[in-house]
C-alpha atoms as one frame of an Amber mdcrd trajectory, in Angstrom:
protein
  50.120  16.138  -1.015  52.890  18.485   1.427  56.014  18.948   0.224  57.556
  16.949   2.576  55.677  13.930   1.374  56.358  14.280  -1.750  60.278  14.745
  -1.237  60.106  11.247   0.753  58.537   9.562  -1.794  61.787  10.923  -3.945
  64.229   9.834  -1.586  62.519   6.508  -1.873  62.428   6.248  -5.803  66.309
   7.750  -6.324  67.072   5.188  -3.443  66.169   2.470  -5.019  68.559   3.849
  -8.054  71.428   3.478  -5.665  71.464   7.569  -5.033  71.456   9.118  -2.010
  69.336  12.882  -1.026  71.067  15.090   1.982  68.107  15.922   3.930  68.840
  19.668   3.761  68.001  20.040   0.047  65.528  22.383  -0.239  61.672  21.456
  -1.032  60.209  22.244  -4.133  56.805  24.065  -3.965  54.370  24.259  -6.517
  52.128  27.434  -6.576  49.960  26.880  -9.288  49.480  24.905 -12.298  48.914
  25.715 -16.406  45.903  25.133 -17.993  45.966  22.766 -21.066  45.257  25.654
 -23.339  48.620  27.681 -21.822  50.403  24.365 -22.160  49.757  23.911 -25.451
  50.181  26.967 -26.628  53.843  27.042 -24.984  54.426  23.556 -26.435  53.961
  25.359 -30.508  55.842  28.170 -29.430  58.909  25.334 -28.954  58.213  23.162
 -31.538  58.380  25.525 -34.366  61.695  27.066 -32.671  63.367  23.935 -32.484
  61.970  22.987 -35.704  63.481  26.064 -37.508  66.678  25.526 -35.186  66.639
  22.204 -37.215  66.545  23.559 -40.679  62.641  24.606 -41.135  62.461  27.873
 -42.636  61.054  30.251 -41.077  58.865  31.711 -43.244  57.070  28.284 -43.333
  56.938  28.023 -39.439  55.540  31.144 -38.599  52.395  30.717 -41.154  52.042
  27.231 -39.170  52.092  29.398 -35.618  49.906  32.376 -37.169  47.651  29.240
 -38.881  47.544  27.803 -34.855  47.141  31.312 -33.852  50.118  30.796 -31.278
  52.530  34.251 -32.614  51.882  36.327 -29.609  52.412  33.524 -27.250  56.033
  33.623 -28.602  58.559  34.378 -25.605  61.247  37.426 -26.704  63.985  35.107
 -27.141  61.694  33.410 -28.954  61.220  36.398 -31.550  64.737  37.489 -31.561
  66.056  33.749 -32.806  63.294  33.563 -35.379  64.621  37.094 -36.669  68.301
  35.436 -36.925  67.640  31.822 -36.834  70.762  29.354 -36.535  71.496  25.808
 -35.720  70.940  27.299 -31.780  71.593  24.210 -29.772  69.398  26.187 -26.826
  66.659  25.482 -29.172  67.423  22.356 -30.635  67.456  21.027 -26.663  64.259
  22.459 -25.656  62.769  19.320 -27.273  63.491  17.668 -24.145  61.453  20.602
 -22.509  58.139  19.611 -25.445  58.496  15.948 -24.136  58.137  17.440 -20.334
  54.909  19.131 -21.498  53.821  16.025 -23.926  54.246  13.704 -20.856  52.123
  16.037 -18.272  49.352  16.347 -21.360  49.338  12.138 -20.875  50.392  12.074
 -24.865  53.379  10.434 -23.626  53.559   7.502 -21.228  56.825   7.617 -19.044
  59.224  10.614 -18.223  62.299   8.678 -17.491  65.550  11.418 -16.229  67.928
   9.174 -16.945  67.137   8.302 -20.832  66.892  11.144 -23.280  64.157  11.458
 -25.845  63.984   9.207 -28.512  64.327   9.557 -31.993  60.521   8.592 -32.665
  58.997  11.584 -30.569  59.261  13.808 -33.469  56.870  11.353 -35.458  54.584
  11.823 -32.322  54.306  15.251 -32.775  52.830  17.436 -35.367  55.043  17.844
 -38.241  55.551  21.327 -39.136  57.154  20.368 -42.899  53.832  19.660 -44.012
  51.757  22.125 -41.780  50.273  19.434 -39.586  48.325  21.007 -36.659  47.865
  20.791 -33.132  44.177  19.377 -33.303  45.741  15.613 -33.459  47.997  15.736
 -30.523  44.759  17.372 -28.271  42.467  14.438 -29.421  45.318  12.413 -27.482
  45.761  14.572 -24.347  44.908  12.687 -20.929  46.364  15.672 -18.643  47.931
  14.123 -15.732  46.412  14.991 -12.056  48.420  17.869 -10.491  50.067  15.870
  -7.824  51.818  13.778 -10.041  53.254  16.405 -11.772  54.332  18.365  -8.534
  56.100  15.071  -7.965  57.538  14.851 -11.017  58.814  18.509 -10.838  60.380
  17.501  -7.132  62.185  14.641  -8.742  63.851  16.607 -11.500  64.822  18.943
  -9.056  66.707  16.616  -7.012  68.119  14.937 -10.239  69.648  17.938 -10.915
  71.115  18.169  -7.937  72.537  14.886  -8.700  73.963  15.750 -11.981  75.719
  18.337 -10.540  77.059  17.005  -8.188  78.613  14.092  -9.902  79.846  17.078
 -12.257  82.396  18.354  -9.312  83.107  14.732  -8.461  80.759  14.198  -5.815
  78.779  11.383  -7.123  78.055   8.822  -9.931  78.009  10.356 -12.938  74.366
  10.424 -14.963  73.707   8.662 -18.241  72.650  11.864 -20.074  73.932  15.333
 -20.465  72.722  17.926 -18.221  70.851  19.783 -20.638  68.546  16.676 -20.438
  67.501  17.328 -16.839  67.832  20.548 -17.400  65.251  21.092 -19.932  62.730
  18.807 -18.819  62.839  20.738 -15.226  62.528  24.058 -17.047  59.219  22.627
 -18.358  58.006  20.974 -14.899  58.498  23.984 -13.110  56.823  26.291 -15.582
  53.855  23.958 -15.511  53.743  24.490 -11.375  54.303  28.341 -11.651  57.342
  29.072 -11.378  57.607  32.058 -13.999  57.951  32.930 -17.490  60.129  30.143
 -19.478  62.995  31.446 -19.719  63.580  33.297 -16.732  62.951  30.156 -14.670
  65.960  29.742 -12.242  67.683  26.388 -12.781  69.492  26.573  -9.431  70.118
  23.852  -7.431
C-alpha cells in the first residue's frame, strides 16, 4: 500500500474519533521491516530493563538475558542503566514500547492509542522473578502482515501530532499521557526501519 493510501485510511479512522488531520502533515514511510528474531530479541532487552527499573535485581535479570542469550543485543543506554539501575521512569514507560512489539508479534489483539496498557500485560509476558523464558510467548506469535503495521506506525504518528497539539491548546486533549504515544511509536517505527531505538526521532 502508498503512503498516501495509507494516510487516508488515517484521516478516515481519527475522523470518525471526532479529530481532524491538516493535509500537509508529512507521510510516514516505512523502509524496511524487523524480523521476528530482531523483534524479539529487542522485546528481552526491554523487559528485563523495565523489570529491574521495577525493583528486579539485576544480578537476577542479566542471568535471565545471558540464559536467553539476548546481552549483546543490549542498546548502550541499556548497559549504562543496568550499571546504575534506579526507579528510571524512561524505563519503566518503555512497557508501552514491549506492548507495540507484543501487538505486531499478534501475541496481543488490539493496539488502542488512546488506552494505556493494562495491568494484566505483565501476566502475559514472561516473568523474569522466576526466570520464565521467551519460548512461551513465541509459541503464541502470529506476526502481523507488514502493511498493517506500516499503518499502524502512520497512525501513531499522526496521534502524536494530536497530542501535541492539544498540549499548546490546539485541540482536544488525549486520554493518556504522551509518553503513551510516545513509546508505542518509538516501537512502530523501529519495527519499519527507522534506526537504532533510541536514537529514533520522535518529531512531529
Amino acid at each position: 500500500m502508498k503512503a498516501e493510501e495509507i494516510r487516508q485510511t488515517t484521516v478516515t479512522e481519527l475522523l470518525k474519533l471526532g479529530f481532524n488531520l491538516p493535509a500537509q502533515l508529512p507521510l510516514t514511510e516505512a523502509s524496511s521491516f524487523q524480523s521476528g528474531r530482531t523483534i524479539f530479541s529487542r522485546f528481552a532487552c526491554l523487559h528485563l530493563c523495565a523489570a529491574v527499573a521495577y525493583g528486579l535485581p539485576t544480578d537476577r535479570a542479566l542471568a535471565w538475558a545471558e540464559a536467553e542469550g539476548v546481552l549483546h543485543h543490549l542498546e548502550p543506554q541499556e548497559d549504562s542503566f543496568l550499571q546504575k539501575p534506579s526507579a528510571d521512569p524512561r524505563f519503566q514507560q518503555q512497557v508501552e514500547g514491549m506492548f507495540a512489539l507484543c501487538w505486531a508479534l499478534g501475541t496481543e489483539d488490539r493496539l488502542d492509542w488512546f488506552t494505556a496498557v493494562d495491568n494484566h500485560f505483565v501476566r502475559r509476558v514472561p516473568d523474569l522473578r522466576s526466570s520464565e523464558g521467551l519460548a512461551s510467548l513465541k509459541q503464541r506469535t502470529r506476526a502481523r502482515e507488514n502493511g498493517e503495521i506500516a499503518q499502524a506506525t502512520d497512525l501513531g504518528y499522526c496521534v502524536h501530532w494530536l497530542w501535541r497539539e492539544a498540549a499548546i491548546g490546539r485541540g482536544a486533549t488525549l486520554p493518556v499521557p504522551e509518553y503513551v504515544v510516545a513509546e508505542r511509536r518509538r516501537a512502530l517505527e523501529w519495527l519499519t526501519g527507522h534506526g537504532a531505538w533510541y536514537e529514533i526521532s520522535l518529531d512531529t
